[in-house]
N, C-alpha and C positions, 0 to 999 in steps of 0.2 A: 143613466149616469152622465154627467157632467163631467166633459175633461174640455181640460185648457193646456194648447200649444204652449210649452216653457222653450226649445228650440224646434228648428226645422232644419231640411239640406245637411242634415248631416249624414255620413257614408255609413251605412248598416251600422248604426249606434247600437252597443249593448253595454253593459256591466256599469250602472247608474251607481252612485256611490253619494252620498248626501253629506253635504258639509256643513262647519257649522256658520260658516259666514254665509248661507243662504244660498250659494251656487251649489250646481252637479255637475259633477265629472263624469264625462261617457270617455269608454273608447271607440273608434270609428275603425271596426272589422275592414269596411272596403275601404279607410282610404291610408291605415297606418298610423293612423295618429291620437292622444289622446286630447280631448279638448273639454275646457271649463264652461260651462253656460249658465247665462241666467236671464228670465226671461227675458226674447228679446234680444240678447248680445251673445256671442260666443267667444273665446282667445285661443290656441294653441298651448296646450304644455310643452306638448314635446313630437317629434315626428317620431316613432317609435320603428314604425317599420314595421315587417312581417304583416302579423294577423292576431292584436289585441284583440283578447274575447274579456274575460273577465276578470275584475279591477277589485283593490279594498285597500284602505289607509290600517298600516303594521304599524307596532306599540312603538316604532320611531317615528311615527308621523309620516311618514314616505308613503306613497304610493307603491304599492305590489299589483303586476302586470300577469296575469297568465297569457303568455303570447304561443300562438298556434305554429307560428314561423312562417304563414300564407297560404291564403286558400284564392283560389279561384272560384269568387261569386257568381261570374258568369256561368259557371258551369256547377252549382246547382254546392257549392261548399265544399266542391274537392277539391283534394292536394294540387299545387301548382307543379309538385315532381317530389319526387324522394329526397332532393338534397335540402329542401327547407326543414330548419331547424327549430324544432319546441325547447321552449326557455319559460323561468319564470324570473322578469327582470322587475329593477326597483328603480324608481324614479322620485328626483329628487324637487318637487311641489317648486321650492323657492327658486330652483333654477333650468328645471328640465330636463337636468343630468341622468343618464338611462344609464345602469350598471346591470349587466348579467348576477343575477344570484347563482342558478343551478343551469342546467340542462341533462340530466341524467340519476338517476334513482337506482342504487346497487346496481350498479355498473351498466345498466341498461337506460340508453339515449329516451329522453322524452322526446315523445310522437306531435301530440297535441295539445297544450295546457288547455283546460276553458275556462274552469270556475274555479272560486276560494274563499278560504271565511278565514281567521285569526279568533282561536278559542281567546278564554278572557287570561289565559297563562301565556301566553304568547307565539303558542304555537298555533300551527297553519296546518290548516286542511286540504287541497286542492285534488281537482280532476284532471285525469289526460286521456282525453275523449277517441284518441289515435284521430288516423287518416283512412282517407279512401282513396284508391287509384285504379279506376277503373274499374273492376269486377273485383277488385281489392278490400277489403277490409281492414285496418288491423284493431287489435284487441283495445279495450278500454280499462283504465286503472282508477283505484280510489288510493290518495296518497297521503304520509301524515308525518310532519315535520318538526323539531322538536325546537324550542325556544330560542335556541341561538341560528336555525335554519341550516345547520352541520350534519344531523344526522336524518337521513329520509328512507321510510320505511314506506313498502308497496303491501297497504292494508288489503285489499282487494281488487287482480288483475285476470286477464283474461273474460274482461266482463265484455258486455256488447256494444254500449256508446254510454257511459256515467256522462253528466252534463252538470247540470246544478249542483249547489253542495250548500249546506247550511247546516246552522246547531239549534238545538233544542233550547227552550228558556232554561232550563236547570244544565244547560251544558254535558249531560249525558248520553245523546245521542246525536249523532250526526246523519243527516237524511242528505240522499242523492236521488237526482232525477237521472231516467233513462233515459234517452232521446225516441230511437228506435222501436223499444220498449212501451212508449208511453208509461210507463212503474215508476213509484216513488220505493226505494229501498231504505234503510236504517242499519248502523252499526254503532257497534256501545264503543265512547269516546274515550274510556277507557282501559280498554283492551288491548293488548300490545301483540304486536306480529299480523300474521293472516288472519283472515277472517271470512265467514259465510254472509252475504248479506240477509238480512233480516226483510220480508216483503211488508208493503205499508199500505200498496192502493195501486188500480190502475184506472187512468184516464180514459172514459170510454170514446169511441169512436177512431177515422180512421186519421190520427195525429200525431205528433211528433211533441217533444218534451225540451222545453231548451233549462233556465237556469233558475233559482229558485229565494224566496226570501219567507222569512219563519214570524208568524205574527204573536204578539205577547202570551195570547193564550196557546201556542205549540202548534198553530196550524200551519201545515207547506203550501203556500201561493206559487203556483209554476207557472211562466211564460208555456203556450200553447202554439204549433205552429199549425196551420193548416183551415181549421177551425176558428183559428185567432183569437185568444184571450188570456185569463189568467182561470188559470183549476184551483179551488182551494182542495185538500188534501187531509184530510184530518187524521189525525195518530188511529182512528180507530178504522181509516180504512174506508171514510165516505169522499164523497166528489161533490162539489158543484162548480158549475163554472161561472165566469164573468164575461159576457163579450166585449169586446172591441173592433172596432172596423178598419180592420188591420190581417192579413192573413199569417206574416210572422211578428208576432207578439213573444218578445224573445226576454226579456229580464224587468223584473218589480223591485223597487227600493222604497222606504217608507222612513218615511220624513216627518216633521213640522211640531210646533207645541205639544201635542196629544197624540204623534204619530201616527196619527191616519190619512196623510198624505202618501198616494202612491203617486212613486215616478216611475212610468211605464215607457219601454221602449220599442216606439213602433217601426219596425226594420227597414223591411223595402220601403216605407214609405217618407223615411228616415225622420222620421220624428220623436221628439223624447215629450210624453206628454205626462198629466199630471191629474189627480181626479181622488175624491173623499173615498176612502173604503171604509167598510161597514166593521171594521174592529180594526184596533193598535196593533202597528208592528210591533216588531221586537229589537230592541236600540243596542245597536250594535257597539261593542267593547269600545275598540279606537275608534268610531267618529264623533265622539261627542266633542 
């Protein structure tokens, strides 16, 4: 495979977002801030702070931010202390303006945002992967928000680390990557209240799972960490993988005329790269 440098030097890039004027938006885990690229050039949106994980343009055109509140990458993605705070904030494209949306879900404080999608109604899906402190663990949640982002319900909690999150092309299911787990799970998008995750597939070997994008024909492409690559996933429960020469291979976004451009991001080595995959993503609601 063929992949091509789009940036480099940037601070643990994840959550690619494709635009339609040609650039990508990463946010930069380790250094706080989200930034614009295109090949070649980079700009600042915004210094966002904390610990931007995962990104996606809402049916206002805004940028929606799952921020962790800050992790210490030196020390392997644990919590910097207890008093950092999970938020998921909204950022204003034309001026860099950062606004708090939420920080807390039925009255219980978000831990860790990571990842998010905006069904084609307007409501918002996102993860809160918790933190680690030490021999610490805490729980992980799947969360689902209703159109105006007022009311937020904790679809599935006490999980072990949810990561990715994406929808189905028919929008009836919503699949999450486990981290820990290496497991792709599934719940019906249309369900209201709690729910049991439904099991899809696990990624063999000894890996890690980070965030995930859904290709036209329903397949889950997941960042791989350890191993380094992307898993595809299929509804029925197969695997294969894609290497890259990268050991955390963290988020895939697909792009271009015929969407089979992926934009891969390669972490430690901080690179956001780019390379033909072998079928059409799936073209997301707001970034067209």
């Amino acid at each position: 495979m063929t992949v091509e440098i789009i940036a480099e030097g940037l601070a643990f890039p994840e959550g690619p977002v494709v635009m339609a004027d040609g650039s990508l938006i990463v946010v930069e885990l380790g250094g706080g801030r989200v930034t614009r690229c295109w090949k070649g050039r980079k700009e600042t949106i915004s210094e966002i702070g904390g610990g931007p994980n995962g990104a996606a343009i809402g049916p206002d055109g805004a940028l929606y931010v799952c921020n962790s509140g800050g992790l210490d990458m030196a020390a392997g993605g644990n919590a910097t202390g207890p008093g950092c705070e999970g938020r998921l904030e909204r950022i204003d494209l034309a001026t860099g303006r950062v606004e708090r949306v939420f920080d807390a879900a039925e009255g219980i404080p978000l831990s860790a945002p990571n990842d998010l999608i905006f069904a084609p109604d307007g409501s918002l899906w996102f993860t809160d992967m918790g933190k680690r402190y030490g021999r610490t663990t805490e729980a992980s949640a799947l969360l689902h928000c209703d159109p105006s982002l007022a009311t937020i319900t904790r679809v599935s909690d006490k999980a072990v680390s949810y990561n990715g999150v994406g929808l189905s092309p028919d929008g009836k299911t919503v699949y999450v990557a486990d981290t820990f787990q290496a497991r792709v799970y599934s719940f019906d998008a249309a369900a209201s209240g709690r729910q049991k995750p439904g099991f899809v597939g696990t990624v063999p070997g000894m890996v890690w799972l980070d965030s995930l994008a859904v290709t036209a024909a329903g397949n889950v492409c997941v960042g791989t960490i350890f191993d380094g690559g992307i898993s595809t996933v299929t509804p029925a429960g197969s695997v294969t993988q894609t290497p890259f020469d990268e050991t955390f291979v963290t988020n895939i976004a697909f792009g271009g005329a015929d969407m089979r451009d992926a934009y891969v991001t390669l972490s430690t080595t901080g690179l956001l790269v780019r390379a033909r995959w072998s079928e059409p993503g799936l073209k997301l609601t707001f970034n067209a």
